[in-house]
C-alpha positions in Angstrom: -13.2 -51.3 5.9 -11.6 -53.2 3.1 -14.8 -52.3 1.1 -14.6 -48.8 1.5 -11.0 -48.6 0.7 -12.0 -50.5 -2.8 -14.4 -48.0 -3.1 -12.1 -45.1 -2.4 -10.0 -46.4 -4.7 -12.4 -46.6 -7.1 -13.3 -43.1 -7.0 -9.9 -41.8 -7.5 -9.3 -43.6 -10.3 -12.3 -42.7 -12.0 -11.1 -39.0 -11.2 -8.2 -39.4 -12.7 -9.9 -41.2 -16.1 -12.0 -38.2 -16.3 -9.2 -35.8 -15.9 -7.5 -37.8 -18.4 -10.3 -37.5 -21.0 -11.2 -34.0 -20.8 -7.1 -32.7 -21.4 -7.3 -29.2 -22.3 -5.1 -28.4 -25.3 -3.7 -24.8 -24.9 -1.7 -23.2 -28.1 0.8 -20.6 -26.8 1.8 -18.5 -30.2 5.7 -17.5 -29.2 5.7 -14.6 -31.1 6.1 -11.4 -29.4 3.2 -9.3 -28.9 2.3 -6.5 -27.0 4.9 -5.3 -24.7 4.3 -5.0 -20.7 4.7 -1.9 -18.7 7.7 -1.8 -16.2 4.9 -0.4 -14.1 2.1 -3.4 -14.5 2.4 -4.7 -11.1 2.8 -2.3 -8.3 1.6 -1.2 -5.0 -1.1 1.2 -3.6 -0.2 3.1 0.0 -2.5 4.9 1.9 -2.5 6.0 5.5 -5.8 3.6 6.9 -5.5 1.0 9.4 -2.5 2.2 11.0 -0.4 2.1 7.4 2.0 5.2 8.3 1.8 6.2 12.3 2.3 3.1 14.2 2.9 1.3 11.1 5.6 2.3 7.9 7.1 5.0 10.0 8.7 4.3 12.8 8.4 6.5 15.5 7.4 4.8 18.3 5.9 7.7 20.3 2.4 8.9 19.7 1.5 12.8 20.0 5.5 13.4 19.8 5.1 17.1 19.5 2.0 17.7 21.8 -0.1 19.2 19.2 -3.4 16.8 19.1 -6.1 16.2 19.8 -6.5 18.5 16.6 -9.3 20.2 14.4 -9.3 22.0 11.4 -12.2 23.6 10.6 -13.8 23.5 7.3 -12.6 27.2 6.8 -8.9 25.6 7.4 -8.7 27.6 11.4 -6.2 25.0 13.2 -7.4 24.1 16.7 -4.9 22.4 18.4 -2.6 21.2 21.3 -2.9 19.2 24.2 -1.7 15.7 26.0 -3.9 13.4 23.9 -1.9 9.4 24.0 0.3 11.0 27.3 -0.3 10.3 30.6 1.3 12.9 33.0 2.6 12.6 36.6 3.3 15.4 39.3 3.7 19.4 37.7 3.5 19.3 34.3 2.0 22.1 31.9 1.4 22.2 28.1 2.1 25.7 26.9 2.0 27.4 23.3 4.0 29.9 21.8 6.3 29.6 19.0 9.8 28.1 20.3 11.9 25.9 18.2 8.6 25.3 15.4 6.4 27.2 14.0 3.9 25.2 13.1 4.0 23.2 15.8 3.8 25.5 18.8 2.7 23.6 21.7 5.4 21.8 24.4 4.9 21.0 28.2 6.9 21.7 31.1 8.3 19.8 33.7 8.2 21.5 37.1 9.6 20.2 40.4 6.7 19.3 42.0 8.2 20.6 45.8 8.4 17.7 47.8 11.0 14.9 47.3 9.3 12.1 47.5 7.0 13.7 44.2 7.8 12.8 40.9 7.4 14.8 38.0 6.9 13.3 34.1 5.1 12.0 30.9 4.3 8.3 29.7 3.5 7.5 26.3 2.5 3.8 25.2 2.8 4.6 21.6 0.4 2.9 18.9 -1.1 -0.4 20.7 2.2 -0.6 22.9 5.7 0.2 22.0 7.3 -2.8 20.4 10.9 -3.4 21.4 13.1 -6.3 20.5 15.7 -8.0 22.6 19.2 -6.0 21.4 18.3 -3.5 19.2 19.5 0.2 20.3 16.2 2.5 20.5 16.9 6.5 19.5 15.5 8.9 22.2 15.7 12.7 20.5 13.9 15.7 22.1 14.6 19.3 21.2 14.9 20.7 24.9 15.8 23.9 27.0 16.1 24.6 30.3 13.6 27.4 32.0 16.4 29.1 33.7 20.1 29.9 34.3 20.8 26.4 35.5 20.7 23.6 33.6 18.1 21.2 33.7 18.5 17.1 33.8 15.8 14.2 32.2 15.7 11.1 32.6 14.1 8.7 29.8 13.3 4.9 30.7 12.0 2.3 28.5 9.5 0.0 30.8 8.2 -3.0 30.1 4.5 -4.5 30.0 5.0 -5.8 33.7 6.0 -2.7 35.0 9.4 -3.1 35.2 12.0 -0.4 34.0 13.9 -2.0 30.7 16.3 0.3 30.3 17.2 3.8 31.2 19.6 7.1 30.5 19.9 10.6 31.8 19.9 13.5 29.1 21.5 16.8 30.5 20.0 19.9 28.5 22.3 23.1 29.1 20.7 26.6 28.4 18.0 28.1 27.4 18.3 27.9 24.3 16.2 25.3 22.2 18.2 22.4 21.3 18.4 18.5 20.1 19.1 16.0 22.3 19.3 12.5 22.1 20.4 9.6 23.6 20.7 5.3 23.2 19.1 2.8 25.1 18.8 -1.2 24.6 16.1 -3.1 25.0 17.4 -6.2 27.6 14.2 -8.6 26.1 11.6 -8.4 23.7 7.9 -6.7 24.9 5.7 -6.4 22.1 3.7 -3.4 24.7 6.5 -1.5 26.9 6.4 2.0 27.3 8.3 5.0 27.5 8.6 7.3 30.7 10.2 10.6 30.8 11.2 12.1 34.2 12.6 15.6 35.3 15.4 14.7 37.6 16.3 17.5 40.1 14.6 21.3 40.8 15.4 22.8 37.2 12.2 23.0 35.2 12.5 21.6 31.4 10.5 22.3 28.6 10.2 19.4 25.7 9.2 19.3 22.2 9.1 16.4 19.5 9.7 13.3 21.9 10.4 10.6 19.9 11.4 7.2 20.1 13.1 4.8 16.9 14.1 1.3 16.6 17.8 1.7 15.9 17.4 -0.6 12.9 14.7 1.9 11.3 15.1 2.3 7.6 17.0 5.7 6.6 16.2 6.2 10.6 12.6 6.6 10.1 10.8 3.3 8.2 10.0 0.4 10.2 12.9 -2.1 8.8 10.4 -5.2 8.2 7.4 -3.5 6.1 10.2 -1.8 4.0 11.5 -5.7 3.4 7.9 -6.5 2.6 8.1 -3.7 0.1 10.8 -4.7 -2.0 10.4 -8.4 -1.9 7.6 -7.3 -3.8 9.2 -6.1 -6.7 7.0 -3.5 -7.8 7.1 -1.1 -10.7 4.9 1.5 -9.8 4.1 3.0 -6.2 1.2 4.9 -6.0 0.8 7.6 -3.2 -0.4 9.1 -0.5 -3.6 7.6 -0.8 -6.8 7.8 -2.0 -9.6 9.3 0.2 -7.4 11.5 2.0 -5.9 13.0 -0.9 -9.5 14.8 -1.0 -10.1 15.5 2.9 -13.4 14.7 4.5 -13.3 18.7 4.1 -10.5 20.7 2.0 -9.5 22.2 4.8 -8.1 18.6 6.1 -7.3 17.2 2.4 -3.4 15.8 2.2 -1.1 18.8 1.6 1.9 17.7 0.2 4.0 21.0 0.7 3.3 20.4 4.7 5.1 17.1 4.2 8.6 18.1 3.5 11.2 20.3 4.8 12.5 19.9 8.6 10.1 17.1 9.8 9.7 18.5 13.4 8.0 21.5 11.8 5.5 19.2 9.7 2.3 20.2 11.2 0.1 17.7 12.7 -3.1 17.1 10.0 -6.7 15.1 10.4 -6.7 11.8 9.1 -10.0 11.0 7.9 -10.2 7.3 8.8 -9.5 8.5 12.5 -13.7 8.5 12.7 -15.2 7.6 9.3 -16.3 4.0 10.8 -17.7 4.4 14.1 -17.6 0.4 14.7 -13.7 1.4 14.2 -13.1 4.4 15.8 -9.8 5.6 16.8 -9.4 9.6 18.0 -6.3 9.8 18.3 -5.0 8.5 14.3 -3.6 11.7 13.0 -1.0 12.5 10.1 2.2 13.6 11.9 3.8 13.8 7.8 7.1 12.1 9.2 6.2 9.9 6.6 6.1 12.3 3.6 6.3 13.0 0.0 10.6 13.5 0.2 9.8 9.6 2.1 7.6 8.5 -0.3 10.2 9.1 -3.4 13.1 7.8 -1.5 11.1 4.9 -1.1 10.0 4.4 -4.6 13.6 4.8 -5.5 15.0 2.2 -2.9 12.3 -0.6 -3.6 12.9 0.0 -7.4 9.0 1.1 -8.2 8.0 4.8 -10.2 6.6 7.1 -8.3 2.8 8.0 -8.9 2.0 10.3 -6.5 -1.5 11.6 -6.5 -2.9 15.2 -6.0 -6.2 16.9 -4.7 -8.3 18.6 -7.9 -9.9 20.7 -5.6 -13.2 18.6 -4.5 -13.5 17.1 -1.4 -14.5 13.3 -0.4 -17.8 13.5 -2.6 -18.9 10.5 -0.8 -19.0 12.7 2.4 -20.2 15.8 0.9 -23.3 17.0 -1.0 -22.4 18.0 -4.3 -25.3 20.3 -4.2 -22.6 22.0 -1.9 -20.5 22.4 -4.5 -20.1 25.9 -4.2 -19.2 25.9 -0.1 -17.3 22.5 0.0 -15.2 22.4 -3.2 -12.9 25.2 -5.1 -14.9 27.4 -7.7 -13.3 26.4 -11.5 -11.7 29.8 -11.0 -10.0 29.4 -8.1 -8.1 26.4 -9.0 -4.5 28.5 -9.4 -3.0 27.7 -6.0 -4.2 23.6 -6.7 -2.4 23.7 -10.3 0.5 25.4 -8.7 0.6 22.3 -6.1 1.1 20.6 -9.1 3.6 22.0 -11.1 5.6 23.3 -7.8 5.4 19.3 -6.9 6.9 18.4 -10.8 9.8 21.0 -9.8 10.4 18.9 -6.4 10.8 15.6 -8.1 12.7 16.7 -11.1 13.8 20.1 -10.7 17.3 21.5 -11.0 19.2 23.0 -7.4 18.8 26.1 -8.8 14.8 26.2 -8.4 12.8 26.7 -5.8 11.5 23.0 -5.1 14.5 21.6 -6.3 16.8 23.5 -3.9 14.6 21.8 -1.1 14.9 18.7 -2.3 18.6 18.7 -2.3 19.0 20.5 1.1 16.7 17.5 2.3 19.6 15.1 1.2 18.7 14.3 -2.7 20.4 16.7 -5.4 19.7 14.4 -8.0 16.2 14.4 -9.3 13.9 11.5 -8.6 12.9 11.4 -12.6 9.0 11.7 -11.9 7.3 10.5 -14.9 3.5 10.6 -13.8 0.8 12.3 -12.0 -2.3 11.6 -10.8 -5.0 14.2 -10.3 -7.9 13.7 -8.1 -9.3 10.4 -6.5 -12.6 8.8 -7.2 -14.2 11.7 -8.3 -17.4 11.6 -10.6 -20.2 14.2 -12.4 -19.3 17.4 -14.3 -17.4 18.6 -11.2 -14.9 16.6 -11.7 -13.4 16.8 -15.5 -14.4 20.5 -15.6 -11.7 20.9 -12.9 -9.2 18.4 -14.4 -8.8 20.4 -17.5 -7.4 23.0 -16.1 -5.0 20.6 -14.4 -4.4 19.1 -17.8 -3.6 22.3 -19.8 -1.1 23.5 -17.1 1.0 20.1 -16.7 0.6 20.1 -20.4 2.1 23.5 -20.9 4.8 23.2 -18.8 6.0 19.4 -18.4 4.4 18.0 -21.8 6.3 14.7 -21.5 4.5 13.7 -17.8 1.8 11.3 -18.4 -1.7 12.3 -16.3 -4.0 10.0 -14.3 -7.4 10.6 -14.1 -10.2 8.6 -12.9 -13.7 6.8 -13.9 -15.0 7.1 -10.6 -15.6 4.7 -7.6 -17.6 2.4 -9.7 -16.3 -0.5 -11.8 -19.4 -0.7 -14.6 -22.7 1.3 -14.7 -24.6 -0.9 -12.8 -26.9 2.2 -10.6 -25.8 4.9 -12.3 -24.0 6.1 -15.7 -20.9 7.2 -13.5 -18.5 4.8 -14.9 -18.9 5.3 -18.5 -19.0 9.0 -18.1 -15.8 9.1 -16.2 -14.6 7.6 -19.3 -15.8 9.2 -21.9 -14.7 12.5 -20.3 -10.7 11.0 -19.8 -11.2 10.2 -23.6 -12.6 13.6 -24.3 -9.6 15.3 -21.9 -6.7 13.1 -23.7 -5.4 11.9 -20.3 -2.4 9.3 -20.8 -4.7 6.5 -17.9 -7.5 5.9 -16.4 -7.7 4.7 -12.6 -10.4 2.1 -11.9 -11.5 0.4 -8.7 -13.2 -2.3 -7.7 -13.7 -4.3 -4.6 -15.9 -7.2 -5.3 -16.7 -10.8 -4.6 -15.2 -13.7 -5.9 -18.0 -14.0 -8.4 -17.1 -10.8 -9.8 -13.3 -11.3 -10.1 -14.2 -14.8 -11.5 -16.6 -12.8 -14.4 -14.4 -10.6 -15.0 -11.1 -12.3 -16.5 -12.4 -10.9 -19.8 -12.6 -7.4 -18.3 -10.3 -5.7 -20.7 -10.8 -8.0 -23.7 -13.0 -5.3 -25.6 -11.2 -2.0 -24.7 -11.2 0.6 -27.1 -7.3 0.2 -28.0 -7.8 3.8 -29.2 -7.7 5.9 -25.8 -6.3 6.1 -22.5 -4.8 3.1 -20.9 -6.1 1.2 -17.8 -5.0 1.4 -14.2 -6.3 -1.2 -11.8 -5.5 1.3 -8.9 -7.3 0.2 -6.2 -9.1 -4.0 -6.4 -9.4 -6.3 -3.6 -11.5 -9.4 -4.1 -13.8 -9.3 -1.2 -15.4 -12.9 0.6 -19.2 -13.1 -0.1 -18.3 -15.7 3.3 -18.5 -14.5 7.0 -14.7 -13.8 7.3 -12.4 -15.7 10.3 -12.5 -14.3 13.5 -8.7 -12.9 13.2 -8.4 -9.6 11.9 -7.1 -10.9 8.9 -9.4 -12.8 8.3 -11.0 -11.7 5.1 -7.3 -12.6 3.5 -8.1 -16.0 2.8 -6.5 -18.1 -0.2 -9.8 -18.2 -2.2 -9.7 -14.5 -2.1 -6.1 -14.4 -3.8 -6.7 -17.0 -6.2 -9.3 -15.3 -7.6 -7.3 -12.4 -7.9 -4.8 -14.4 -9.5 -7.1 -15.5 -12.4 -9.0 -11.2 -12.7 -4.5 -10.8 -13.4 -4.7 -13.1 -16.0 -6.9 -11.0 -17.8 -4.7 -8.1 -16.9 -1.7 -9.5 -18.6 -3.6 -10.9 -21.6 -4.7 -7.1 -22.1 -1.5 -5.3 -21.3 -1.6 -3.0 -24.6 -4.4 -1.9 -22.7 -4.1 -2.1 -18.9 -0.5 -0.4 -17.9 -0.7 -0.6 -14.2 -2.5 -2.5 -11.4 -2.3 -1.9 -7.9 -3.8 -4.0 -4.7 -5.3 -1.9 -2.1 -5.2 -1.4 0.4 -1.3 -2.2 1.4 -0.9 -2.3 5.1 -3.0 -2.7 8.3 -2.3 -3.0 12.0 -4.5 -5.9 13.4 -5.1 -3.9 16.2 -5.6 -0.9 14.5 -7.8 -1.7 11.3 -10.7 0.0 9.9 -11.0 -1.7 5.9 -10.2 -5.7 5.3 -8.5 -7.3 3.6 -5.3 -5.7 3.3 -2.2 -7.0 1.5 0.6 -7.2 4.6 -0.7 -7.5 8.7 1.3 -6.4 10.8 1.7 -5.7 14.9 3.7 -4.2 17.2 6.9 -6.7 16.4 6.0 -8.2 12.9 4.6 -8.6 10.0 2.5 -11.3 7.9 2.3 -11.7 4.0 -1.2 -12.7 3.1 -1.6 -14.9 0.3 -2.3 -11.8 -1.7 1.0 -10.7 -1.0 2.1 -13.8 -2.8 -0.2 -13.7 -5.8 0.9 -9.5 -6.1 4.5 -11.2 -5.8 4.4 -13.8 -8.2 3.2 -11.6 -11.3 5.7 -8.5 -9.7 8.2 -11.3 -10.0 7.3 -12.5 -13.4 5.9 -10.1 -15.7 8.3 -11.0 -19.1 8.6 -7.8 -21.4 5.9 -9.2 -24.1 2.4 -10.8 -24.2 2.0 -14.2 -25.7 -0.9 -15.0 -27.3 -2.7 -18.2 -25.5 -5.5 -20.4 -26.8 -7.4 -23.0 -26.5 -10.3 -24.1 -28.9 -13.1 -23.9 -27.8 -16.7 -24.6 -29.3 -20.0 -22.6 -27.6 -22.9 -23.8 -27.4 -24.8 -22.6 -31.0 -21.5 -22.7 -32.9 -21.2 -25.5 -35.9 -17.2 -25.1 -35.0 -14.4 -25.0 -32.1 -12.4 -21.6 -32.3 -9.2 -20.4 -30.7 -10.7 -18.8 -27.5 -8.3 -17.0 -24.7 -8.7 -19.3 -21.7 -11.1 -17.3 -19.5 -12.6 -19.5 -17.3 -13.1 -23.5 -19.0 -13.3 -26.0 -16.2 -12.3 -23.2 -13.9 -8.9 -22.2 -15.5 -7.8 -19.1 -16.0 -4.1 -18.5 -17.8 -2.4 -16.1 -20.0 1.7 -16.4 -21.6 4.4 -13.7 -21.4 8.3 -13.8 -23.0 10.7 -12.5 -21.7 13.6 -11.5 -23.8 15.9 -10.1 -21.0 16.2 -14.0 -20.0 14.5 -15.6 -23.3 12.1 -17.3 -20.6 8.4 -18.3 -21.6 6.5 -17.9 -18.3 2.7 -19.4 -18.4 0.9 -18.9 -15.6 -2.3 -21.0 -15.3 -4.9 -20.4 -12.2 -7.2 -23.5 -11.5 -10.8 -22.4 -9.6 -11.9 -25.6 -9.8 -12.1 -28.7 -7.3 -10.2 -31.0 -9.6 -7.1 -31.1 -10.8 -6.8 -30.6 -14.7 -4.4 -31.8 -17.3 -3.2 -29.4 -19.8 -1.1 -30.2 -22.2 0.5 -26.7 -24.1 2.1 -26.3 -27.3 4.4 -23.1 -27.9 3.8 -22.7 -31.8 7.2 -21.3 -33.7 9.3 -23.6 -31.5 10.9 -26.4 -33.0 11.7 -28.1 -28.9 11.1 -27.3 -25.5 14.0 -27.1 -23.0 14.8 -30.3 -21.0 12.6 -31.4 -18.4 14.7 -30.5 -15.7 15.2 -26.9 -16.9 11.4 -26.1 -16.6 10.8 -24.4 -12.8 7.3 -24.8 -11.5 6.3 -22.6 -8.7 2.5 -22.9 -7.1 0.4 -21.2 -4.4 -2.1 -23.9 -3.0 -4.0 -24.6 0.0 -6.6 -27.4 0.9 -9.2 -25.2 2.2 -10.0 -22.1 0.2 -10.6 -20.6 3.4 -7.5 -20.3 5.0 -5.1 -17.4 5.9 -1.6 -16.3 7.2 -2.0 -15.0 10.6 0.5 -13.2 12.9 0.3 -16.9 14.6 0.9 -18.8 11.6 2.6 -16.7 8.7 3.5 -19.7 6.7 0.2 -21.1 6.3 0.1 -20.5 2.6 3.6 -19.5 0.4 5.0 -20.2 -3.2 6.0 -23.7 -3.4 9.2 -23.8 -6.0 8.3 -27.2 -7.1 10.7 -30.5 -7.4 9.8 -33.4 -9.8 6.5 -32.4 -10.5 4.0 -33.8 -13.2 5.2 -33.1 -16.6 6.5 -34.6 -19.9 7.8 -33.0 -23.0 7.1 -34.1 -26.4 9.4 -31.5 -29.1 7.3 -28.5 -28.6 5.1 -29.9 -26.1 4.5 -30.1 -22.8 1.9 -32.0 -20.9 1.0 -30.8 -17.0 -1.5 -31.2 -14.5 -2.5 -28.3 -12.2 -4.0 -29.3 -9.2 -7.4 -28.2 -7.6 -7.4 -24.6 -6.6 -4.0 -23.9 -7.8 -2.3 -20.9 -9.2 0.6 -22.1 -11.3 3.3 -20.5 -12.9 6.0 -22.5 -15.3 9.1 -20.8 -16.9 10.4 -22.6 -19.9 
């Protein structure tokens, strides 16, 4: 025993000697350089696994308006209505016509079922469950009438996962006229999968439209209070929406329609969501867009968590990974027959920043928000690629252009990151160069390999052109993930990440925005990992993502800072000043910022060992005091670890006390541990 202590002993000493000998000198030149982008670090939404229907927005009930299962053919003919996610008891009926919304024309009736021991009603169980919380007021609304003279009675009951009622409250309706209704009941415990039933109570038939069910702590009433929380704490500067693949529609005909998304939101018509059956491993038939969640949402959001909006807009091609582009003429829009696209466009300009005296901005303002939501950029089209694509966006270009010359355009390279197969990538380019849009939109999801290569990304960017967004990048495991749905968030994931940012920073004359994707997923409802915030029925989980996304969000200064370290190659008679890309597994890059006259240097360690770095911030006479530096870090022991709904704190920011580090005038000597990201503000 005592001999393998020595021995132990031994080893970490000799660590620590060689740690000691190979101290990496970084210069940090405290001269402002290029400035960063309000918008650098931001967020990505799109409505997959769950993110907006059973997840952001919070309407509890699914199918509220009876109108799915639904199907739009390709030639945009609307085939819907029906009970899908409602189970029905005694002498109920779904009709059609068009009552209180016109786009949404189906309701059911409740008939006495003529016996009275017979009941009559609907059950809904919502996404996976209804998740109530002990105390919280839940907000029953239908819009209701009565099928005759008399007047008709309901009666709503929350029940929980053993069967037994919760709560419950009659709702009179009087007339026959259609009208709103609503009523308050408290959950007595917490039941992350009670239910809702609705009964008719007496012999007077009812007819119901838009059901609906929302926590009373909803944000605005409609966003799940939690998720929003998750939102802001992130800080982000730019919040790209509504998505990405189903701004194009597995089919046109079922693309994202903005202009469906607004106005009175029981008259929103129900639309396909394309992840409801792209993964048949994954399928879920019943995911559709109800657009409670819409583009008025989406700016009010951006707004309250502090981000600019980017919202994104359909060129006119469908999903081209679905369809044949030798289709082109029957599954996209002829170049000619763009105008009611471009109009989508400019009519979508005039909702976000148009006076009360247009069209769109009259809306707007009748939807609660005179003031404009100052819309600075668009993006047009998704990961589109070939000649159909830039043929198209000029158009889009020329209009926006002519009309709103000061709105900056987002176009796109494509789905692919580099060439590697095909030319895509640096065509996509060169055709955004050739069309003068203001940024590019790349995206990559890659293994840690990649993210690790890849620090130097943006180091030999033509400085000439557009400017980069990151707008959709995951780093995904080359492992077999955890068993957990969220499993594929694991810390080496995020640390990589954290080092691919360093190269973001380093380059930010060049890259203006980065966004994770995607943001949110249900881990009963998922389709695509790994995915920045889990969530279930009651909760949600920050993955150590979240925390990496947070801790640049959180610290982004106002100006890059040159960082160096010399470094001699192997070939080269002489050490030169080198960024720090990858030496020994560290990764780092410097930002001031003169808001708070902070320098922030955030280092990222790969590697297994910790390593000492001593850095000196040239044009400084002396550092502040010791006990005025802050240290934060994001560590774990095992690379393979993640937060689960189980165990949410696994991995979080550390805000470090008495931690390893002496100051010499205008230098300061740390040591970042193994698999470390590290971020010090001087």
């Amino acid at each position: 025993m005592k001999k393998n202590l020595f021995a132990a002993f031994a080893a970490c000493a000799l660590g620590l000697t060689a740690s000691a000998q190979t101290t990496h000198q970084f210069q940090i030149n405290t001269k402002p350089g290029a400035p960063i982008q309000p918008t650098m670090y931001g967020i990505f939404f799109e409505d997959i696994n769950f993110g907006a229907d059973g997840g952001l927005y919070a309407e509890l009930v699914s199918n509220r308006s009876f109108e799915a299962p639904l199907h739009i053919t390709p030639a945009g003919e609307r085939l819907s209505g029906g009970l899908m996610d409602w189970k029905t008891f005694g002498n109920v009926q779904l009709a059609k016509e068009s009552p209180a919304f016109a786009r949404n024309p189906h309701y059911v009736t409740l008939n006495d079922d003529g016996h009275r021991e017979k009941q009559t009603g609907l059950e809904n169980h919502g996404y996976f469950g209804m998740g109530l919380k002990k105390g919280l007021n839940y907000k029953f609304s239908v819009t209701a009438r009565a099928r005759n003279a008399q007047n008709a009675r309901i009666r709503v009951e929350l029940v929980g996962s053993d069967n037994e009622v919760m709560a419950k409250k009659t709702v009179d309706i009087n007339g026959q006229d259609w009208k709103k209704y609503t009523a308050e009941l408290t959950a007595p415990r917490t039941d992350a999968k009670a239910f809702m039933r609705v009964y008719l109570e007496g012999k007077n038939s009812a007819d119901l439209d838009h059901v609906s069910l929302f926590p009373g702590d909803a944000w605005q009433g409609m966003l799940r209070a939690d998720m929003v929380q998750d939102l802001k704490d992130l800080h982000p500067g730019v919040f790209r929406f509504p998505g990405g693949c189903i701004v194009e529609g597995t089919d046109l005909a079922s693309r994202y329609q903005w202009k469906e998304s607004v106005g009175q939101v029981e008259n929103r018509p129900l639309n396909e969501n394309r992840w409801n059956y792209t993964f048949p491993h994954r399928l879920f038939p019943s995911y559709f867009q109800s657009y409670g969640l819409g583009f008025y949402e989406f700016f009010l959001l951006s707004e309250y968590i502090g981000a600019q909006a980017l919202p994104v807009l359909n060129v006119g091609l469908a999903c081209q990974y679905q369809n044949d582009d030798k289709d082109a003429a029957r599954v996209h829009v002829a170049v000619d027959d763009l105008k009611p696209y471009i109009d989508d466009a400019l009519d979508l300009i005039e909702f976000a920043n148009g006076g009360t005296d247009t069209k769109w901005g009259k809306l707007r303002a009748d939807m609660g928000h005179p003031a404009p939501f100052n819309l600075k950029q668009i993006g047009v089209g998704n990961e589109q690629w070939g000649e159909l694509y830039p043929e198209r966006l000029e158009k889009f270009i020329a209009a926006i252009r002519a009309k709103y010359p000061e709105m900056k355009i987002v176009g796109s390279s494509g789905p692919d990151p580099d060439d590697k197969g095909g030319k895509r990538f640096t065509y996509g380019w060169e055709q955004m160069t050739n069309l003068k849009a203001d940024l590019v939109d790349e995206h990559y999801y890659r293994n840690q390999e990649w993210f690790r290569n890849s620090v130097t990304r943006y180091d030999n960017y033509n400085r000439k052109g557009p400017k980069v967004f990151a707008g959709e990048y995951a780093c995904h495991i080359k492992e077999k993930p955890q068993p957990t749905a969220e499993g594929m968030n694991v810390f080496d994931a995020a640390l990589h990440e954290a080092a691919a940012m360093t190269g973001f920073e380093r380059n930010a004359d060049i890259v203006h925005m980065a966004t994770y994707a995607p943001l949110f997923a249900h881990v009963e409802g998922w389709q695509w990992r790994p995915d920045l915030i889990w969530v279930d029925n009651l909760t949600s989980v920050r993955t150590p993502n979240y925390y990496v996304q947070q801790l640049y969000a959180m610290n982004p200064g106002t100006n890059v800072l040159a960082l160096t370290e010399m470094v001699k190659k192997e070939g080269e008679k002489k050490a030169k000043a080198q960024p720090v890309t990858g030496q020994d597994g560290l990764c780092a890059s410097a930002v001031l910022d003169k808001t708070t006259g902070k320098y922030i240097v955030k280092i990222v360690n790969l590697g297994d060992k910790p390593q000492q770095i001593t850095l000196t911030f040239k044009g400084l006479k002396t550092l502040p005091a010791k006990e005025n530096v802050q240290l934060t870090t994001l560590h774990s022991d095992n690379p393979m670890t993640c937060n689960t709904i189980e165990k949410k704190n696994a991995i979080v920011p550390v805000e470090q006390k008495g931690f390893d580090l002496s100051i010499d005038q205008n230098t300061a000597t740390v040591t970042v541990p193994a698999k470390t990201f590290a971020v010090y503000k001087f």
